[in-house]
N, C-alpha and C positions, 0 to 999 in steps of 0.2 A: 476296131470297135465293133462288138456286136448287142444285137439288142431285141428282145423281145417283148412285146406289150400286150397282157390283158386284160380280162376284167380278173381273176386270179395275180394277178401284182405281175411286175418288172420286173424285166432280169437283164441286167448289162454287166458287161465282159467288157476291159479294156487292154488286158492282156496283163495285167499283174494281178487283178481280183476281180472277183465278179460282187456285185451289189444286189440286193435280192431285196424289194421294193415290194409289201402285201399290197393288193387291190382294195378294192374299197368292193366289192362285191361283197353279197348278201353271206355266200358260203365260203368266206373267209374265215378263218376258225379264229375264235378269240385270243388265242395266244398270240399266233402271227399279227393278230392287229398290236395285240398290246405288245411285243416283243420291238414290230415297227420293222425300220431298215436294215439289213444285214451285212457287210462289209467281210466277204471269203476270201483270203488271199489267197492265190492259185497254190502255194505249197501245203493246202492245206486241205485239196482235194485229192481223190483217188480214183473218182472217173464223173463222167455224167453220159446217161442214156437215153433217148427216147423209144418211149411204148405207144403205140399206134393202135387207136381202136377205130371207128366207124364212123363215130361221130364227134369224138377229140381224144385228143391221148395226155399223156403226162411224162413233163421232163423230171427228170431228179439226179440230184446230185448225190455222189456219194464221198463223204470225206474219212482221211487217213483218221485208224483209230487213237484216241488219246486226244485229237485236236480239237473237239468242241464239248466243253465243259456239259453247254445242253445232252448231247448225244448221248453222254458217257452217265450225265444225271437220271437219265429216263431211258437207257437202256435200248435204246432204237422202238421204243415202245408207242411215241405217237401218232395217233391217228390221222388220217390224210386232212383232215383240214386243216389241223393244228402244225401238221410238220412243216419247217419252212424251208425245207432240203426239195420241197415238192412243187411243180409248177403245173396245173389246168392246162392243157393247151387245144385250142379250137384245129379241127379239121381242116380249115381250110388256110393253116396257119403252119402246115405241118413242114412247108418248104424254109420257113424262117429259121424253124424250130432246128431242123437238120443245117443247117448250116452256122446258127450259135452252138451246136454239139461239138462240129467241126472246127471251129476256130477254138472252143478250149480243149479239144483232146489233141491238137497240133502245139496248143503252145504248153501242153502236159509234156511232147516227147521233144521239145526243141529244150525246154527250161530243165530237163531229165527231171523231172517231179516224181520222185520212187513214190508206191504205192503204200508201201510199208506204213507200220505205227510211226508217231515221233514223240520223242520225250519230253516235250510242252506243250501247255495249250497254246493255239494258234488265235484262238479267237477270243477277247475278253468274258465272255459271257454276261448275262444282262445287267443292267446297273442298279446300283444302288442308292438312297433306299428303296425298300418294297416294303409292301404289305399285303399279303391277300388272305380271304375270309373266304372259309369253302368248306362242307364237310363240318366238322364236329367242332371247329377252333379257326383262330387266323395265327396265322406264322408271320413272321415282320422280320426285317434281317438289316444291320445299318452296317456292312459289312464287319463290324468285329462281334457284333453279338445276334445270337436268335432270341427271340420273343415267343411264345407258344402263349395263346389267349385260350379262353376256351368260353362257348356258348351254352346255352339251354338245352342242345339235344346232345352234348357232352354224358357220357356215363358217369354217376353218382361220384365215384370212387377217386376216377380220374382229375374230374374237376373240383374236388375236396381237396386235394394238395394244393392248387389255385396256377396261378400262371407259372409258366418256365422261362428262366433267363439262361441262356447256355453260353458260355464264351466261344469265338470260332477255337482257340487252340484247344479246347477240350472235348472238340466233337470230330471221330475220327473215321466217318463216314456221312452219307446221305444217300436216302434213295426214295426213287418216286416210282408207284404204281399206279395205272386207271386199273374204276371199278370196270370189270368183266362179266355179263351175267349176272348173276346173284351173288357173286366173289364180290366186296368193297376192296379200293383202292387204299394209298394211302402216301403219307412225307412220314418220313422215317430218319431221324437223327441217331446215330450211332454213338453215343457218348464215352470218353473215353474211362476206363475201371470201373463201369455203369452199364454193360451189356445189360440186354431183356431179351427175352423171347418170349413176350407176352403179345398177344395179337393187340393190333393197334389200338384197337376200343377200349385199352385199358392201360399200352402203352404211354404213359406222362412225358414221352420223348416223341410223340408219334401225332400227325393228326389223320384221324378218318375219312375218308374220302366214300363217296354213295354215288357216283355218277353223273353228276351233275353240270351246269353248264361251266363254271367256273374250276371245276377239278383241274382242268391243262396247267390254269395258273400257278399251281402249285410248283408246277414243275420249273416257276423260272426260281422261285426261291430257292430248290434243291441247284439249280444251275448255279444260281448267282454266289452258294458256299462252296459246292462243288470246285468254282474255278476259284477259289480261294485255298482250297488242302492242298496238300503235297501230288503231285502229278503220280496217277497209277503207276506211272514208270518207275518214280522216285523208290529207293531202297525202303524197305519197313521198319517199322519201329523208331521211327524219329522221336526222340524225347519230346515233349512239351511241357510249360507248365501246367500244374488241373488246380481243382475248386472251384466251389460253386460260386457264382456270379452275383452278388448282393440287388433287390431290385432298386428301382427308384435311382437319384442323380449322384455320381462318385466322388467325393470331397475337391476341390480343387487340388489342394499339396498332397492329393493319392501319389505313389511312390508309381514312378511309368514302369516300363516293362523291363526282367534281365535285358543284361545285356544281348544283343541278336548273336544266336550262334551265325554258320556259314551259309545254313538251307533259308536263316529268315532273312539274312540281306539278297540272298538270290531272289526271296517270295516280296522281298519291297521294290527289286528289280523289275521284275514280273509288273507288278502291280502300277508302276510307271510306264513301262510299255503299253499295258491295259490302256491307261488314259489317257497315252497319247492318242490311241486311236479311236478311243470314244471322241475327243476334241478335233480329230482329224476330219470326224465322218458326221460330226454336228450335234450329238447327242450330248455334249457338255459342252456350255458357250464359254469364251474365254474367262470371266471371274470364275467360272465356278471350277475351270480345268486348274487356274492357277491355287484357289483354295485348298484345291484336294493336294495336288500336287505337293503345296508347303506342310502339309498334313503329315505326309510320306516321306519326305527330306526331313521330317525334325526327326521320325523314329529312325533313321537311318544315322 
């Protein structure tokens, strides 16, 4: 067991996963508070380093590509407060620090942990549901559908068409940018037979992003569909069904879904592995693991 404690959050190693605990300090970035605990299994990293400066340095982890839905959503794009691959660490702590490095790059080359991509995600990504309000609109996501809302600083045009309901199988991307400069950011749904290349301020697929304190949020939404698609690794062009998504409540005797080809029972597989370790690491308490659970066994 090893273990590090600061006012930047915890980080303990027991030799199968490390747990990544935010701090309750002031420049903890909002996402890692709202994102919470992290649960890494060691196969799911490709190294960890420390950077030593004068007065504290910073650990970080860095994991194999493909394995965290966050990563792969935002592009390695967040900012040190927001990233939770990132750990503060005080100067006079730096002997701790070097010796949690130590104990998980020993048991990287005893457990042969290739450094390579892997062709699943490793980590569930963040749970569902969500909702977050940022920028030009709120995005909401209950993991089979998105929601796109739009506000008063919404563009004329945009918010004329009125809300977006988008089914996950007809959305065959996502991507999150922060604003940069004078560049706006943005969450970006890629819709399937619906491409745009219209800039997000006008994109109806798309919310706006201005910089703001809330913008990281966005990125767990693009995480939380993100680790719902088919894995970057997975072949392209998987069929799905499309059409638009009716708003408001679905009749009860709605017809369910085809039947699952072979990639949708692998993705309700998936999706049980997902909650076992959200129930394992406490972030769904028993009723609600078994709820979901029976949720996923009927479409199966």
């Amino acid at each position: 067991m090893a273990e590090i404690i600061q006012k930047d959050g915890t980080w303990t190693f027991d030799g199968d996963a490390l747990r990544l605990t935010p701090g309750r300090d002031k420049n903890v970035g909002l996402l890692r508070r709202t994102l919470g605990e992290l649960l890494v299994p060691l196969r799911a990293l490709a190294g960890v380093s420390l950077e030593q400066g004068k007065k504290a340095g910073r650990l970080r982890l860095r994991l194999r590509d493909g394995a965290d839905p966050l990563l792969h959503a935002t592009g390695g794009r967040l900012t040190e407060p927001n990233d939770p691959y990132q750990l503060l660490v005080e100067s006079d702590r730096y002997g701790v620090a070097e010796y949690f490095v130590e104990e998980v790059r020993s048991a990287l080359l005893l457990e042969r942990v290739p450094a390579g991509p892997v062709a699943e995600y490793l980590l569930p990504g963040p749970s569902v549901p969500l909702s977050v309000a940022a920028g030009d609109g709120t995005a909401s996501f209950d993991g089979e559908r998105v929601r796109l809302e739009w506000n008063w600083k919404t563009e004329d045009a945009k918010a004329a068409a009125g809300a977006r309901t988008l089914a996950l199988r007809d959305i065959t991307a996502v991507e999150w940018l922060p604003a940069v400069g004078l560049e706006n950011g943005h969450l970006r749904l890629t819709v399937r037979d619906a491409p745009t290349q219209a800039p997000p301020k006008y994109d109806p697929n798309a919310v706006e992003l201005w910089g703001f304190k809330k913008d990281p949020l966005m990125a767990l939404v693009a995480a939380a569909v993100q680790a719902r698609l088919p894995h970057p690794s997975a072949p392209a062009g998987i069929p799905a069904p499309s059409g638009p998504v009716p708003d408001g409540p679905e009749p009860e005797d709605a017809p369910g879904p085809a039947p699952a080809a072979e990639h949708d029972h692998d993705a309700l597989l998936r999706r049980l592995r997902e909650l076992g370790e959200l129930h394992r690491s406490g972030v769904l308490t028993e009723e609600e693991f078994s709820m979901a659970k029976q949720a996923v066994l009927k479409r199966m």
